[in-house]
Biopython code that builds the backbone (N, CA, C, O; Angstrom):
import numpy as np
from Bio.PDB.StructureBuilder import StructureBuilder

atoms = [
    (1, "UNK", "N", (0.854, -1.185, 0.000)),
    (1, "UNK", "CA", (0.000, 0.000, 0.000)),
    (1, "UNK", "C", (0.896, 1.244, 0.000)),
    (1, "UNK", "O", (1.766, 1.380, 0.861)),
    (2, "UNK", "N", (0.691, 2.137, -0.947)),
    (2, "UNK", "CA", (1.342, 3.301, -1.000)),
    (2, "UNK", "C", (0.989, 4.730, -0.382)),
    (2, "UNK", "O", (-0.084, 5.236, -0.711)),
    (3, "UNK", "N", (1.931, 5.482, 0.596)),
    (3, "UNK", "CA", (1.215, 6.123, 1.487)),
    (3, "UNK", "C", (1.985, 7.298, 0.841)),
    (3, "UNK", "O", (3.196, 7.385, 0.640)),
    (4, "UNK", "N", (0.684, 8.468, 0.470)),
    (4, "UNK", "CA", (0.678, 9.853, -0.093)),
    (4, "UNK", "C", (0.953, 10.611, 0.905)),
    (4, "UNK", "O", (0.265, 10.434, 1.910)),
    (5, "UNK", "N", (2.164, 11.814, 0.954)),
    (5, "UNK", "CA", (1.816, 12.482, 1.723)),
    (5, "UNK", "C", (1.818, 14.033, 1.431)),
    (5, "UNK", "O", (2.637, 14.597, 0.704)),
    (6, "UNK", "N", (1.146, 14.424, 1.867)),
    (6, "UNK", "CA", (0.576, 15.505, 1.394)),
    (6, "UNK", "C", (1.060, 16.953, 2.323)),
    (6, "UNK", "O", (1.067, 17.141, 3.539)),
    (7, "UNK", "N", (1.412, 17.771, 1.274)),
    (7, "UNK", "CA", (2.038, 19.112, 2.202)),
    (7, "UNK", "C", (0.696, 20.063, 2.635)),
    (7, "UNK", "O", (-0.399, 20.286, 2.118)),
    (8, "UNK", "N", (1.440, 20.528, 3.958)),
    (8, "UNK", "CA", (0.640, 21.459, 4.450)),
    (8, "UNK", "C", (0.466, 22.672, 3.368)),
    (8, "UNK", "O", (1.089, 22.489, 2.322)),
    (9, "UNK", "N", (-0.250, 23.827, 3.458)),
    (9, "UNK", "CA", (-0.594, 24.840, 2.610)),
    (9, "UNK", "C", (0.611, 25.943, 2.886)),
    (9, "UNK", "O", (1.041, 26.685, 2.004)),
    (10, "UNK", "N", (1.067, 25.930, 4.204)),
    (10, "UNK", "CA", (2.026, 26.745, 4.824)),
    (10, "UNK", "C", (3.207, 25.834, 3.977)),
    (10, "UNK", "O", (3.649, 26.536, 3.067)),
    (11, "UNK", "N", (3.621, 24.961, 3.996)),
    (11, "UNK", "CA", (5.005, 24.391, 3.106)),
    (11, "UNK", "C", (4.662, 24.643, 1.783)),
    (11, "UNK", "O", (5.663, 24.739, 1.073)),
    (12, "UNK", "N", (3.232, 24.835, 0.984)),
    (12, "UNK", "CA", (3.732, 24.827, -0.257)),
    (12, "UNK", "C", (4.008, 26.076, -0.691)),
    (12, "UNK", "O", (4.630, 26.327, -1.723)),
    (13, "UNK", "N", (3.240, 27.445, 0.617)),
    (13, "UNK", "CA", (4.246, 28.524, 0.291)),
    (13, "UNK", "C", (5.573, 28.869, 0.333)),
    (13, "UNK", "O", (6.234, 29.638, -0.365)),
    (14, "UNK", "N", (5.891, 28.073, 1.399)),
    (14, "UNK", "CA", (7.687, 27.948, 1.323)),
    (14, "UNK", "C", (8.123, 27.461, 0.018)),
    (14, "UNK", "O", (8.828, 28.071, -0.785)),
    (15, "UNK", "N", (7.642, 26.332, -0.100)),
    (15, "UNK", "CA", (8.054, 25.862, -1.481)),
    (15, "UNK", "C", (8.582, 27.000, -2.910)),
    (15, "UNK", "O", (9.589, 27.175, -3.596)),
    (16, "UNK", "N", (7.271, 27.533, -2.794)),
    (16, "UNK", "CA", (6.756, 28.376, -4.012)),
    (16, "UNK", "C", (7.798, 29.446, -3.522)),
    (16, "UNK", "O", (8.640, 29.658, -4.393)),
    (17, "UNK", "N", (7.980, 30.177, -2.379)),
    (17, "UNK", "CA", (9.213, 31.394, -2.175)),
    (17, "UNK", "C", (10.428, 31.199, -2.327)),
    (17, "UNK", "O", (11.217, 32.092, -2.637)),
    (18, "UNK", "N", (10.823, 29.660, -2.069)),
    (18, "UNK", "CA", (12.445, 29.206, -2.519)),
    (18, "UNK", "C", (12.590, 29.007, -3.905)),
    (18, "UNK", "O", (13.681, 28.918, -4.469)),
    (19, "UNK", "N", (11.276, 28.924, -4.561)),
    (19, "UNK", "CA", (10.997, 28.643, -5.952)),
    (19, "UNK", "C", (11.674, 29.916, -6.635)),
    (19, "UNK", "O", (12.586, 30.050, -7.450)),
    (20, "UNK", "N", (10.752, 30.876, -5.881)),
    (20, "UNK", "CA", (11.088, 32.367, -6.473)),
    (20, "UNK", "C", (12.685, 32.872, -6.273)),
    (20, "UNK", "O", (13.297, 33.509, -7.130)),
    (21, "UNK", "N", (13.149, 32.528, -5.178)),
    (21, "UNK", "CA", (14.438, 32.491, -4.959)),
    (21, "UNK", "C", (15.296, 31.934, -5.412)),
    (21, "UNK", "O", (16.289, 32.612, -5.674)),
    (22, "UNK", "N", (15.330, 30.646, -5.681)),
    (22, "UNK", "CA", (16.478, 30.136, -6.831)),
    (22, "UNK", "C", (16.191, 30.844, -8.357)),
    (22, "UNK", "O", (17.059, 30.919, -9.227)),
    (23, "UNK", "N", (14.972, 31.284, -8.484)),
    (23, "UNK", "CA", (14.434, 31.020, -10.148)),
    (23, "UNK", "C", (15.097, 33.103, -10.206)),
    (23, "UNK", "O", (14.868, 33.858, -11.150)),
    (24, "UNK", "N", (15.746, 33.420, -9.132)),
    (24, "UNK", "CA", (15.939, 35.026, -9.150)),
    (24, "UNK", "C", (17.384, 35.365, -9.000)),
    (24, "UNK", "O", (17.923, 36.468, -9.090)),
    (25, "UNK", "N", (18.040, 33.879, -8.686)),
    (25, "UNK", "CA", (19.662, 33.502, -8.570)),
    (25, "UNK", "C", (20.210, 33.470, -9.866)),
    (25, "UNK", "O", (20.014, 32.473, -10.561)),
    (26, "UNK", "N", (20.800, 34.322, -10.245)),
    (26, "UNK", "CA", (21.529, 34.106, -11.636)),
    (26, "UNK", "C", (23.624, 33.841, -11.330)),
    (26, "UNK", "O", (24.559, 33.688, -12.115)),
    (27, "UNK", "N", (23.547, 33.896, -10.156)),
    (27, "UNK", "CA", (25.149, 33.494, -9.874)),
    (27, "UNK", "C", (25.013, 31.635, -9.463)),
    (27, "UNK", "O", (24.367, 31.015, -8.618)),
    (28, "UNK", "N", (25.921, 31.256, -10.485)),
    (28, "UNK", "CA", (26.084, 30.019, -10.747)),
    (28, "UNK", "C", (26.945, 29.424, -9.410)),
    (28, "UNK", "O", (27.108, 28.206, -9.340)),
    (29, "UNK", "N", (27.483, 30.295, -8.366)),
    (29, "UNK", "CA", (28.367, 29.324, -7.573)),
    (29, "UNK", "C", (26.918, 29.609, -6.363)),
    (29, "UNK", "O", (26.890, 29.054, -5.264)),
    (30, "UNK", "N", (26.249, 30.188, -6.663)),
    (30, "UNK", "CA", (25.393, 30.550, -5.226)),
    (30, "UNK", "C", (24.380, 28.839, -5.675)),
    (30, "UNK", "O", (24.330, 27.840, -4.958)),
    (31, "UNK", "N", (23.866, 28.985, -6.726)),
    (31, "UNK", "CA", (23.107, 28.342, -7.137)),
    (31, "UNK", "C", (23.800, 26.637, -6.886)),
    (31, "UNK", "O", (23.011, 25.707, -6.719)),
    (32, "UNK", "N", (25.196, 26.411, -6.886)),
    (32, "UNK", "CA", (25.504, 25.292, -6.317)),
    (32, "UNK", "C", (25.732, 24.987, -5.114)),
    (32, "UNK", "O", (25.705, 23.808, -4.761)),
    (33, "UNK", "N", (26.019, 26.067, -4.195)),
    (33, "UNK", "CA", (25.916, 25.852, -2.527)),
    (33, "UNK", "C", (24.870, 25.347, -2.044)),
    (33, "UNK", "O", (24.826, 24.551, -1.105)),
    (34, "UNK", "N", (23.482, 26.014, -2.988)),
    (34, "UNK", "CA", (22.039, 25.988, -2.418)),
    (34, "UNK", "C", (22.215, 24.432, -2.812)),
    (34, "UNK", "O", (22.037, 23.616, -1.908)),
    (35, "UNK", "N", (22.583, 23.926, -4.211)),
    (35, "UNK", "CA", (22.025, 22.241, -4.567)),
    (35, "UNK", "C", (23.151, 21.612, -3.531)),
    (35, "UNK", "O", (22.912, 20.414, -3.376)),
    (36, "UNK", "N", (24.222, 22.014, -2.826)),
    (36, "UNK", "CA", (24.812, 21.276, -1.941)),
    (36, "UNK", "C", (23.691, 20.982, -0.953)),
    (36, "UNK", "O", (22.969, 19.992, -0.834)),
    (37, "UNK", "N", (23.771, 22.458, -0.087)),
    (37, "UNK", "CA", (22.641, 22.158, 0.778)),
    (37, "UNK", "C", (21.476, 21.058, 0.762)),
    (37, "UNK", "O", (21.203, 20.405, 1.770)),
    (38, "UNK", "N", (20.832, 20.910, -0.420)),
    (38, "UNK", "CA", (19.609, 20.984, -0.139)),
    (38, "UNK", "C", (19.707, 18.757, -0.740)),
    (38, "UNK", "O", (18.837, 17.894, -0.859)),
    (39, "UNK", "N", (21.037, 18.760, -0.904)),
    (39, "UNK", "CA", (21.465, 17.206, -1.529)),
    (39, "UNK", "C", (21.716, 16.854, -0.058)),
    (39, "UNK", "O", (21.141, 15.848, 0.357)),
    (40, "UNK", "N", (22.677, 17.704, 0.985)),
    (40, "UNK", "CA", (22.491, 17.088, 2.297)),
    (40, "UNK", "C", (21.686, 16.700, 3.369)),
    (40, "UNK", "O", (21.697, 15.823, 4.233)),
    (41, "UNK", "N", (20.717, 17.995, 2.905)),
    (41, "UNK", "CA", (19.068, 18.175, 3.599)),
    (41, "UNK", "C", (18.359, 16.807, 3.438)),
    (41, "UNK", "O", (17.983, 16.070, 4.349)),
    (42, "UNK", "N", (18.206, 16.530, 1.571)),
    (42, "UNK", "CA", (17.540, 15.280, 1.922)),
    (42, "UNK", "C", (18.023, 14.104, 2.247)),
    (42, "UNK", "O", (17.288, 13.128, 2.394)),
    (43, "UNK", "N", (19.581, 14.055, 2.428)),
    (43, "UNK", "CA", (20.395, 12.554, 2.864)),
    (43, "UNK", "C", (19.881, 12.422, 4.103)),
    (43, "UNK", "O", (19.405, 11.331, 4.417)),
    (44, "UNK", "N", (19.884, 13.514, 5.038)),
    (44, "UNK", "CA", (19.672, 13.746, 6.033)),
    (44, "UNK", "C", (18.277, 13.046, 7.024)),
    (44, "UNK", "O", (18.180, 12.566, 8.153)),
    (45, "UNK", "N", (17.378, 13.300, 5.933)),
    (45, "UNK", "CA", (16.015, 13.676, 5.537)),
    (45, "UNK", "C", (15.922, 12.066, 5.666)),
    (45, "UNK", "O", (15.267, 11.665, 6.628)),
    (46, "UNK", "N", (16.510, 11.075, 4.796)),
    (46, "UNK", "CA", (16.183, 10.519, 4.105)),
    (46, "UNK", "C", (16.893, 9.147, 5.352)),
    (46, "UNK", "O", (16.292, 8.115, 5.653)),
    (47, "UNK", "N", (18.073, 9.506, 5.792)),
    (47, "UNK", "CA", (18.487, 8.800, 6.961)),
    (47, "UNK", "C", (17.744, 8.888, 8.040)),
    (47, "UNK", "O", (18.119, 7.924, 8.709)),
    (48, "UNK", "N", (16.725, 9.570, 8.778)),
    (48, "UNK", "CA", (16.205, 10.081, 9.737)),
    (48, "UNK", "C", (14.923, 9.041, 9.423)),
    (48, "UNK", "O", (14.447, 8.333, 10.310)),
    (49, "UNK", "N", (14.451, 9.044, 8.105)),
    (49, "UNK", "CA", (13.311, 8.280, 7.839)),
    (49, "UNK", "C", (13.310, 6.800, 8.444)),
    (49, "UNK", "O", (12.607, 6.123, 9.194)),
    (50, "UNK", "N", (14.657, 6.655, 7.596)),
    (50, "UNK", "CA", (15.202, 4.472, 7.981)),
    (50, "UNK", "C", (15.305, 4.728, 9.131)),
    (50, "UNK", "O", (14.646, 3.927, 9.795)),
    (51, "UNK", "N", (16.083, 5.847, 10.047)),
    (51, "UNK", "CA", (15.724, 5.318, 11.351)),
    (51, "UNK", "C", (14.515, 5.231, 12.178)),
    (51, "UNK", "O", (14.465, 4.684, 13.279)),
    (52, "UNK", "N", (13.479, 5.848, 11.530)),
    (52, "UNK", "CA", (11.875, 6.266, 12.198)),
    (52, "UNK", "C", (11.562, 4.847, 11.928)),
    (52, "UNK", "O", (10.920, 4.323, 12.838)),
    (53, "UNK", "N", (11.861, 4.027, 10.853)),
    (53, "UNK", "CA", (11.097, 3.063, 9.918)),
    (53, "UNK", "C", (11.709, 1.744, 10.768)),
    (53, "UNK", "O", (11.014, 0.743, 10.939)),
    (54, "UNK", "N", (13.051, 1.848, 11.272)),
    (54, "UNK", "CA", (13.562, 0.224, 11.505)),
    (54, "UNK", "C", (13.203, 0.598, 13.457)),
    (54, "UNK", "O", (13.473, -0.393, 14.136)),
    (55, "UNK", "N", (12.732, 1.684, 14.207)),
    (55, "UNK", "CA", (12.537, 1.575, 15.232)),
    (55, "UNK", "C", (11.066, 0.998, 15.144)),
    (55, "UNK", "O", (10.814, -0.072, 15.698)),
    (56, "UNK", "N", (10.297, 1.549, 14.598)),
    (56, "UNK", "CA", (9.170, 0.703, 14.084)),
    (56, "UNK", "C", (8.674, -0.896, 13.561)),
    (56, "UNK", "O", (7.581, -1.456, 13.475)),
    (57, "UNK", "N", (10.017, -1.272, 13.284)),
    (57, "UNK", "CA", (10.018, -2.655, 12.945)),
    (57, "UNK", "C", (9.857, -2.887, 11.266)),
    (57, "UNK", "O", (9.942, -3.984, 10.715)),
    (58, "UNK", "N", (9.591, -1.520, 10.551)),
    (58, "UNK", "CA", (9.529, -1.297, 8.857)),
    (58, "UNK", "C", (10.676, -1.751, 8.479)),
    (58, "UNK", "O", (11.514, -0.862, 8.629)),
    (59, "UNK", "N", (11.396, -3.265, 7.815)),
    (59, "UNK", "CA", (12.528, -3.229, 7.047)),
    (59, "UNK", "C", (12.352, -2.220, 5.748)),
    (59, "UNK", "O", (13.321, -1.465, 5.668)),
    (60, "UNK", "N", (11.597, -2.059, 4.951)),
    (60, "UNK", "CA", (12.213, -1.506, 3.833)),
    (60, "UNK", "C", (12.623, -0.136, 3.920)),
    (60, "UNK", "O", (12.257, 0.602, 4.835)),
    (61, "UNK", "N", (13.469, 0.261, 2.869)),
    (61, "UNK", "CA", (14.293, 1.445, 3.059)),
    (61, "UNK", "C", (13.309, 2.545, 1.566)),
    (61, "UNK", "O", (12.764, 2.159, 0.532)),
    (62, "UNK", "N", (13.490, 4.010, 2.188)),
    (62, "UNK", "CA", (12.547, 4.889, 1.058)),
    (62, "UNK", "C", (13.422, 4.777, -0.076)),
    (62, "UNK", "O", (14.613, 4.495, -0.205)),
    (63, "UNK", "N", (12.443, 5.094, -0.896)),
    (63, "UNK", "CA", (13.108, 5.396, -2.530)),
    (63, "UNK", "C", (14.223, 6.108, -2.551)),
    (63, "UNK", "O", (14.795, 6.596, -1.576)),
    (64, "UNK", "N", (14.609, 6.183, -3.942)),
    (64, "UNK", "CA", (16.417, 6.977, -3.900)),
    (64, "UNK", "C", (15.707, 7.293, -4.990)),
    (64, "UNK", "O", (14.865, 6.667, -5.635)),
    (65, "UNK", "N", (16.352, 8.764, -5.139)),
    (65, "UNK", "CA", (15.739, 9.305, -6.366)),
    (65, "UNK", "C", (16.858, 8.939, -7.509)),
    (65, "UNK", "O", (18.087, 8.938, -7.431)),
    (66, "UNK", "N", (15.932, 8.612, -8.656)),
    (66, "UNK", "CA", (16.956, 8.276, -9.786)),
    (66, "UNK", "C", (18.489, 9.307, -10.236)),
    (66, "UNK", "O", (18.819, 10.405, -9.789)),
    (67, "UNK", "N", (18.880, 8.813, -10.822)),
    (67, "UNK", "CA", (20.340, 9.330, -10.858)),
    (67, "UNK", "C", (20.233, 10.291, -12.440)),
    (67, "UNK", "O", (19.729, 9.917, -13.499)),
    (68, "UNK", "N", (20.995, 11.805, -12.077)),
    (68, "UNK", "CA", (20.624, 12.248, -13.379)),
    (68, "UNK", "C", (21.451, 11.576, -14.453)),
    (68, "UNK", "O", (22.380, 10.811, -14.198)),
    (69, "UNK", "N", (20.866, 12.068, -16.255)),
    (69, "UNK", "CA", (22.132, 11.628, -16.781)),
    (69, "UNK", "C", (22.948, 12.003, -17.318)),
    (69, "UNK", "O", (22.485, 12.850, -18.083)),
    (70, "UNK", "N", (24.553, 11.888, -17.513)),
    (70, "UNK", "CA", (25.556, 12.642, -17.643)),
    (70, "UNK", "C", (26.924, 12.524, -17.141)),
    (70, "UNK", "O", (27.753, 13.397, -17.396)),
]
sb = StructureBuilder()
sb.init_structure("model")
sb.init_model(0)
sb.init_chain("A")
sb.init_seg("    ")
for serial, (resi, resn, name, xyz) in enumerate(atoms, 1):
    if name == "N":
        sb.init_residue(resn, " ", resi, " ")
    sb.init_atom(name, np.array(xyz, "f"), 0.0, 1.0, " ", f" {name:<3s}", serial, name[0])
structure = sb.get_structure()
């Protein structure tokens, strides 16, 4: 069973203002600090989950987002 989850209305304005903020970044080294950041955010993100999931007794591990190509 696949579980949707759905953002609050308050995150998808965040969303939409970082939107506006990268999409207003025209310096190319700023614009890679932010994709550093935000590649550690979800490792982070994404480690925090497996541990919510295996204290729970959930073996499987979340998706990995596909790999770009290049």
């Amino acid at each position: 069973m696949e579980c949707k989850i759905e953002l609050s209305v308050g995150q998808q304005f965040e969303i939409e203002r970082f939107n506006r903020v990268i999409d207003a970044t025209a310096d190319a080294s700023q614009l890679r600090d932010l994709a550093k950041q935000l590649l550690q955010a979800w490792h982070t993100q994404r480690a925090a989950t497996t541990w919510v999931m295996q204290q729970q007794g959930i073996t499987t591990t979340p998706p990995a987002i596909e790999q770009p190509d290049g």
